[in-house]
C-alpha positions in Angstrom: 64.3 210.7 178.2 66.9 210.7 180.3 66.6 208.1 183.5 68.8 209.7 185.5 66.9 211.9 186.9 64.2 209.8 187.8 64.1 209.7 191.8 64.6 207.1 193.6 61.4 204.7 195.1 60.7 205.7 198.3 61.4 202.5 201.1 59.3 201.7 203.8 62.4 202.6 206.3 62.1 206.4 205.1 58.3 206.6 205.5 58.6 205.5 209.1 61.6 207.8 209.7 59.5 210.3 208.8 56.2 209.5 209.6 58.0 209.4 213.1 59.6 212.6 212.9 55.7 213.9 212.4 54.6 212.3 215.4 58.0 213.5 217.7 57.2 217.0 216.1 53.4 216.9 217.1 54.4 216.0 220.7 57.0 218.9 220.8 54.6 221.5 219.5 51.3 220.6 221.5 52.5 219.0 225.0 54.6 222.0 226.4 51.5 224.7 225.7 49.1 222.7 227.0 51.4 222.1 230.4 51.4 225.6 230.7 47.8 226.1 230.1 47.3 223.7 232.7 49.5 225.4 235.3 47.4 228.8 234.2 43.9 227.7 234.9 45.2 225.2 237.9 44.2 228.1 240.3 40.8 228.4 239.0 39.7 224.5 239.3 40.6 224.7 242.7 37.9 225.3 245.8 38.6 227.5 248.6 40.5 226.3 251.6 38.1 228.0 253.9 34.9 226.6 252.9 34.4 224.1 256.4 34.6 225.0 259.7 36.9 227.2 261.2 37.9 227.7 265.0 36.4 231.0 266.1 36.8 230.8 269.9 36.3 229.0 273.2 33.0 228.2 274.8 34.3 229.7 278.1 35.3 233.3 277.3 31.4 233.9 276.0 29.5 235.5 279.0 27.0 232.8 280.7 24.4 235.7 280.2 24.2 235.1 276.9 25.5 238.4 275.9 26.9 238.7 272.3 30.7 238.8 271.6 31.8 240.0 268.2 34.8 237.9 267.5 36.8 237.3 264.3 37.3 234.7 261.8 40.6 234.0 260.9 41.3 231.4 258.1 43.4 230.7 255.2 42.1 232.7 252.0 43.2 231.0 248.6 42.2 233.4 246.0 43.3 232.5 242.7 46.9 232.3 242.9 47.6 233.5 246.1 47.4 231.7 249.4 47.6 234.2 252.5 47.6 232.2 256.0 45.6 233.7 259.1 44.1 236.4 257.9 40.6 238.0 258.7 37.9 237.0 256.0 34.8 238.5 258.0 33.6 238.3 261.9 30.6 236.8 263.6 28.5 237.3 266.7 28.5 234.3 269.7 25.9 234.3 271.8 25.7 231.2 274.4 22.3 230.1 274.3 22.7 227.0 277.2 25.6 225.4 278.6 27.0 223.9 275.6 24.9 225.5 272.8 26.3 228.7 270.5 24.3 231.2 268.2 26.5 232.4 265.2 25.0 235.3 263.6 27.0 236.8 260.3 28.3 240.7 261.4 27.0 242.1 258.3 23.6 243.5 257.6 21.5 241.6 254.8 20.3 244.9 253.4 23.5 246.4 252.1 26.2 244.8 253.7 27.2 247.3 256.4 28.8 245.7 259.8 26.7 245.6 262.4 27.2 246.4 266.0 25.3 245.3 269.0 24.0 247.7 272.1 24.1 246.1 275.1 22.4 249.0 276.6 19.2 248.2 274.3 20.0 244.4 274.0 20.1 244.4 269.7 22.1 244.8 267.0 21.8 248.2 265.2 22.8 248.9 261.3 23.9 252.3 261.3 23.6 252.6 257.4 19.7 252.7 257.3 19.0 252.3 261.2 17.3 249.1 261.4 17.5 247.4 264.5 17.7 243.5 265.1 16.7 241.3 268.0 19.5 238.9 270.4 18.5 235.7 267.8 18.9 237.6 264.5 15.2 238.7 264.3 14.3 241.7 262.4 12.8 244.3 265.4 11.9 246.9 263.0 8.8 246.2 260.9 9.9 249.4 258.3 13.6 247.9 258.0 14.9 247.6 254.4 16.6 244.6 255.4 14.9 241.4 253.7 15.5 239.1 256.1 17.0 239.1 259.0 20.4 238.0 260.2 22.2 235.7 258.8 22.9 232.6 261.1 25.9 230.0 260.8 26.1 226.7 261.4 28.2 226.6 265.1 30.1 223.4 266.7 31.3 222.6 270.1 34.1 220.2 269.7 36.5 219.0 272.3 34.3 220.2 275.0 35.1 223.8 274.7 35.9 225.0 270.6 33.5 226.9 269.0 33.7 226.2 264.8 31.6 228.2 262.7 31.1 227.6 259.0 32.0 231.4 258.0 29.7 232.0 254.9 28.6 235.0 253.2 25.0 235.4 251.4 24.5 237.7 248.8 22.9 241.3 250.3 19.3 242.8 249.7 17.4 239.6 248.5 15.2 237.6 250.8 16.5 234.5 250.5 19.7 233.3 251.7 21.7 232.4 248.3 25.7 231.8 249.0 28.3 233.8 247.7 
C-alpha cells in the first residue's frame, strides 16, 4: 500500500474553521427570513389606534332640550397595514341629559345594522329597514321589533369642562347581547 495517499489527520484549527463556517452559515440562512416574517405579521400583532376615547363634540352646541344631534366620529383607522388619519369610522347620537351629563347612543340599528335616524316630530329614532321605532334613551318602543335589544349606548366623557369623548364601539347585529366587534 501506498502511503501517499493516505490524507492528512484532520487539526483541531480546521474543525473550528469549519464548525464556524456552519454556524456563520446558519445565521445567514435563518436570521434575514425571519426579519422579514416579522415585518409581515408586525401589522397583525398590533391593536387599533382607535380603541379609547375619541373627541366627538362640544357640550355647548347640543340643544339644552335635550334633543338628539347625530354627529360623527372621526379617528385614526389602522387596519392592517394601512394607517388613514381623520377619517369617519361610524356616527353617534348626543343627547344632553342635565347640565354636564351626555347620552351616546350607536347610529346603527342592533337588528341588521341599518343607520338610524331620529324624528323630531315623533321624538324617536326610526329604522327604516324593518320600521321599528326607538325611544329618546335607546329603549325599544315597538314591542313586534326584530331588533333584540335596543340601542346600543357608549360610554360618554365631559373633559375640560366642555368635550364630549365617546368610546366609539361597534357590537355585533341581531343577537341580544351586546358582544364587541
Amino acid at each position: 500500500m501506498d502511503s501517499s495517499h493516505v490524507p492528512p489527520p484532520t487539526d483541531r484549527r480546521s474543525f473550528l474553521t469549519k464548525a464556524a463556517a456552519v454556524v456563520i452559515g446558519g445565521i445567514v440562512a435563518v436570521v434575514p427570513p425571519l426579519a422579514g416574517l416579522m415585518v409581515l405579521v408586525d401589522p397583525l400583532r398590533r391593536k387599533s389606534e382607535t380603541s379609547g376615547a375619541v373627541k366627538v363634540g362640544s357640550l355647548s352646541s347640543l340643544p339644552e332640550n335635550g334633543e338628539p344631534v347625530k354627529l360623527p366620529v372621526i379617528a385614526t383607522r389602522v387596519d392592517a397595514w394601512n394607517r388613514t388619519p381623520n377619517v369617519a369610522i361610524g356616527s353617534v347620537y348626543l343627547q344632553r341629559t342635565g347640565p354636564n351629563q351626555v347620552r351616546a347612543l350607536n347610529s346603527v340599528c342592533p337588528h341588521a345594522g341599518c343607520s338610524v335616524g331620529f324624528r323630531p316630530g315623533q321624538n324617536h329614532y326610526f329604522c327604516p329597514c324593518h320600521n321599528s321605532s326607538f325611544a329618546t334613551d335607546g329603549r325599544i318602543l315597538d314591542p313586534k321589533s326584530p331588533s333584540p335589544r335596543a340601542l346600543d349606548e357608549l360610554p360618554v366623557e365631559i373633559r375640560n369642562g366642555n368635550e364630549v369623548w365617546v368610546k366609539f364601539q361597534n357590537f355585533r347585529k341581531g343577537v341580544s347581547e351586546k358582544i364587541p366587534v
